[in-house]
N, C-alpha and C positions, 0 to 999 in steps of 0.2 A: 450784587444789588442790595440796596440797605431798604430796609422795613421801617416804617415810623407806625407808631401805634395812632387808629381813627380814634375821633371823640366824636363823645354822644353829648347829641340835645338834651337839653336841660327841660325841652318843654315834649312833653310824652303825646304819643297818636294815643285815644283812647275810644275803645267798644263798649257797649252796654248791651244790654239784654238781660228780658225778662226772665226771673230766674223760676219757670216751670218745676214741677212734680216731674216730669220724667230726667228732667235735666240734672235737679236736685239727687232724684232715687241713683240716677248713670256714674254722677260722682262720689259718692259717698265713701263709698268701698279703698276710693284710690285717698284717703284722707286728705283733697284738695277742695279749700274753703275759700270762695271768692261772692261778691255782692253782686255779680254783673257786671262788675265795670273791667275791663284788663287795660294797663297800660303797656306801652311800646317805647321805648326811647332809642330811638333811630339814630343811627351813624350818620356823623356831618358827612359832608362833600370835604375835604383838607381844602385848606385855605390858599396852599401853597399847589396846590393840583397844576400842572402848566395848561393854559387858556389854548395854545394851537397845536393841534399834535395831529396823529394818524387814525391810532386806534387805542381806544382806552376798555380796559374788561374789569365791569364787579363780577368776582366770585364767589359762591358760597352756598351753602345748601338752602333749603326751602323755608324761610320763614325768620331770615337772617337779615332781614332790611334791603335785599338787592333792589327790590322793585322800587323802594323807595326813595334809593340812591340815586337812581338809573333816572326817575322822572325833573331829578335838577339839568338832565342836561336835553329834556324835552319829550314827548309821547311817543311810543310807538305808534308807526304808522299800518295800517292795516287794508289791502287793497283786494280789489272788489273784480276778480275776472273772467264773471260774466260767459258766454258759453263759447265765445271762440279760440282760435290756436293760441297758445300763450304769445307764438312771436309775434300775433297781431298787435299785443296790447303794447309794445313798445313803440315809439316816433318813428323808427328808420330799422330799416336790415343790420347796417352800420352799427348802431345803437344796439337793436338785439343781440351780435352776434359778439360782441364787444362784455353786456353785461351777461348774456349767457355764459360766456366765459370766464368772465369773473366768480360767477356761480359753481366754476366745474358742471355744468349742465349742458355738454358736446354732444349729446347725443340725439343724433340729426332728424331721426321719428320721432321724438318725445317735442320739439317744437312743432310739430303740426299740431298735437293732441289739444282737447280743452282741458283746462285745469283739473277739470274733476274726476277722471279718470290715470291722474300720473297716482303713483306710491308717495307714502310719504317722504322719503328721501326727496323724489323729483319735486313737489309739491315747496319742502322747504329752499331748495336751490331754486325756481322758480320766484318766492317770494323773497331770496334775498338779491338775485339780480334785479328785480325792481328797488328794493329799499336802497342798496347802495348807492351813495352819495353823499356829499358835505352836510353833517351833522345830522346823519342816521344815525336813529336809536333803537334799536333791536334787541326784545327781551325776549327770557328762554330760547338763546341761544344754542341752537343743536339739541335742546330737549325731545326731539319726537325721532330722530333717526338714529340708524346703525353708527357707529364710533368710528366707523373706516369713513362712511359719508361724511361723518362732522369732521375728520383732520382734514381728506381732500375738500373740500369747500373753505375751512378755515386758511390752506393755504392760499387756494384760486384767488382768496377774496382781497387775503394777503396782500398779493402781488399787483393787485387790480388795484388797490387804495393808494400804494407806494407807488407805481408806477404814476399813475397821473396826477399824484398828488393832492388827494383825497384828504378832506381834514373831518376834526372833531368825531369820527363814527366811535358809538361807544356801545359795547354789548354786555349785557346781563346774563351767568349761565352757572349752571350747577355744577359744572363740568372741566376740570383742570387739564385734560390731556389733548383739550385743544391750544391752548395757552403758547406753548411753544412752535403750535404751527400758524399764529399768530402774529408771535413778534408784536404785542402792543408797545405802546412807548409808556402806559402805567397801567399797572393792578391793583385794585381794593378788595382785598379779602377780608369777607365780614363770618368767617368762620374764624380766622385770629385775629379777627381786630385792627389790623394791619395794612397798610399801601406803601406800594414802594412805586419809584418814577425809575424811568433810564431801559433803554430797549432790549429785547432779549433777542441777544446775538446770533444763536444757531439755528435753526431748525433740527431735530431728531434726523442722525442719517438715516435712509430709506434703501437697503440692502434689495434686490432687485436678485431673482436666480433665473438664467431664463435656461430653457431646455429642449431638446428637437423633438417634436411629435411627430404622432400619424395625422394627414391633415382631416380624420373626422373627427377631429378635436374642434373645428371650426365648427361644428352646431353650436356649439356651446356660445358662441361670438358673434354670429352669422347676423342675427338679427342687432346686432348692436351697429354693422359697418354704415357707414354714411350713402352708401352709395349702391349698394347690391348684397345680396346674401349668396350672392356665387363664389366660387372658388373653382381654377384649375385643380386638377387629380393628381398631375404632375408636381403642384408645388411642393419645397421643402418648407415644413412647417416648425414654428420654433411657439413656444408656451412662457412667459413672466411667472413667476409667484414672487410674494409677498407674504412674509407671515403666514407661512403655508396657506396662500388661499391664490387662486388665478386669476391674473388682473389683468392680463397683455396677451397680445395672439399677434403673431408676425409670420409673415410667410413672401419666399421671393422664388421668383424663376428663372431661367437661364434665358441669355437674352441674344439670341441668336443673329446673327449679324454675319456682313462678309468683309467686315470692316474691324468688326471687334472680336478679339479674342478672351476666351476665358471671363465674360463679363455676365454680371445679374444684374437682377433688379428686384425692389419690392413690388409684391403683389400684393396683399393685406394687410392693414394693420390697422388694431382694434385693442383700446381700452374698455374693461369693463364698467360701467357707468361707475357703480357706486364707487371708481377709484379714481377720475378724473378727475383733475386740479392738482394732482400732484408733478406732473408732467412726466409721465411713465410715457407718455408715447411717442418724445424724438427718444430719449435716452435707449426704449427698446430698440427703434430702428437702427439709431448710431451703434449701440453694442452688436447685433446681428452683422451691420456692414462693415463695423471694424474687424469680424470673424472671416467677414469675406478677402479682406483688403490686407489682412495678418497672412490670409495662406494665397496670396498671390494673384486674386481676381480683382476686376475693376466691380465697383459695385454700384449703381445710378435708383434712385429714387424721384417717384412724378406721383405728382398729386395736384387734385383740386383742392384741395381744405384751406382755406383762406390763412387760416392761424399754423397751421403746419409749414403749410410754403411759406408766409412769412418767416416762421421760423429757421426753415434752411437759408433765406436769402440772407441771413443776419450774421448764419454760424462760419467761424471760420473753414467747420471742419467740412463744410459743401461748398462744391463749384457748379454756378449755373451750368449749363448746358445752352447749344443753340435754340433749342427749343421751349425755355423759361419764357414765361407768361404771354405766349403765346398761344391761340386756338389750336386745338389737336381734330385733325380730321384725317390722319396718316395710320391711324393704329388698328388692330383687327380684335383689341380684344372688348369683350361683349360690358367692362364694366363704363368704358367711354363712347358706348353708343348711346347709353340713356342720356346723351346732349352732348352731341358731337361738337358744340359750340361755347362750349364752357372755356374759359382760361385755365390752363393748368401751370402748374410751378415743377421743376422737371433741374436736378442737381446731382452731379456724380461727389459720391462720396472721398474725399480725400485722406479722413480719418487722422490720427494724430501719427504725423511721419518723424 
């Protein structure tokens, strides 16, 4: 990627103020001598910037002209959510569950809550599933959450722009190690002065360790599932890290039949909030059932989660079942009673033969 050096306005932003006794006494010491006035000579916008793109990022620390930059390609917008469930404030389910996910914001209790009660992290993915859209401008980008939140989100957000072909969104941020989980098509860094155009190819690979636990490791998870905090005692339990930190919780059962031999299936599986958007949660599955399907078992996955089963309908590496998208009212276990009438998505793993 080549770098072209920004230029500066010829014509300067400038402050004044009255030059007080205490303001005078504060400075003196540091021998800096000014009238009151400070000027600013702000980095153009390049001339040559491409007008339809994806996602465009100023970078640079605090006080570097981002914000200045940022306001030639229109105001952030700032919204007002008021005291009920965040997913009320969106048009449709559809819509919600669509920009939620753009946000990495899957976590299926944190959409009932009102706004003012999530953590910052939730708070920020919340407000950037509403802002996204053609020619969102979003400054202090990832400034208020943990660095694990701002890469999952910057990828979710990623994939969401690209995907439906999202133009013009430009974000302002302090912050460079979201950059690559971005993928903008240009960056202006006004800490060297510098923009370069043209996409950034990779993502960072995301090494994943997963490991067999005891299943009272599910506390830890329990409250994140979508659907129950239960768990059979029976299950075999498997644990994700990342970056030595626990991100995934998978666990399946034997799936007892007079028809099937040697066969499972998943029983839970749970990303930890602050890591969703990165898509840990087929890849855990698919690696756990490729463990099953390496030593000889058939391995079958059902779920209601809309974006999961979408998911497997898509992949090569799942084969519907008779029973895909279909009502389930056949089953005895207590996580498909809370709505015996839901559609589920229900795929035997085939894995890579």
């Amino acid at each position: 990627m080549d770098w072209t050096n920004l230029q500066r306005s010829d014509v300067p932003m400038e402050s004044t103020v009255h030059m007080d006794d205490v303001t005078k006494q504060l400075i003196t010491p540091f021998d800096y001598e000014t009238d009151g006035t400070e000027r600013f000579y702000p980095y153009e916008v390049p001339s040559d910037l491409p007008t339809n793109f994806h996602i465009g990022v100023i970078v640079g620390a605090s006080g570097t002209g981002k914000s200045t930059l940022l306001r030639h390609f229109g105001e952030p917008t700032s919204y007002d959510w008021g005291s009920g469930s965040i997913a009320s404030h969106f048009d449709t389910a559809d819509d919600a569950l669509e920009r939620l996910g753009a946000a990495g914001l899957m976590s299926v209790p944190e959409w009932v809550k009102p706004y003012s009660v999530l953590s910052n992290g939730q708070k920020f993915r919340a407000d950037l599933a509403m802002a996204i859209g053609d020619n969102a401008v979003i400054d202090e980008f990832t400034s208020v959450v943990d660095r694990n939140v701002a890469c999952a989100a910057s990828t979710a957000m990623s994939k969401y722009v690209k995907k439906n072909n999202i133009t013009n969104v430009v974000l302002a941020t302090c912050h460079r190690d979201i950059i690559d989980y971005l993928q903008p098509d240009w960056v202006i860094d006004t800490d060297k002065g510098q923009w370069a155009s043209g996409r950034w190819l990779h993502r960072p690979k995301l090494d994943l360790t997963i490991y067999p636990a005891h299943y009272s490791v599910w506390e830890y998870f329990s409250k994140y599932h979508y659907l129950t905090d239960g768990i059979n005692s029976s299950a075999r339990c498997y644990v994700a890290t990342w970056n030595g930190q626990l991100v995934g919780f998978n666990s399946v059962l034997a799936l007892p039949s007079g028809t099937l031999k040697n066969a499972y299936r998943g029983h839970r599986l749970v990303v930890h909030p602050d890591y969703q958007g990165f898509g840990f949660g087929p890849k855990i599955s698919e690696a756990v059932a490729q463990h099953y399907v390496d030593n000889g078992k058939r391995y079958y996955g059902k779920t209601a989660h809309p974006r999961l089963g979408g998911y497997r309908d898509a992949s090569p590496l799942w084969k519907a079942t008779s029973k895909n998208h279909k009502q389930r009212t056949d089953t005895g276990d207590h996580m498909w009673a809370l709505n015996k009438e839901r559609m589920t998505y229900s795929h035997e793993y085939i894995g890579n033969v």
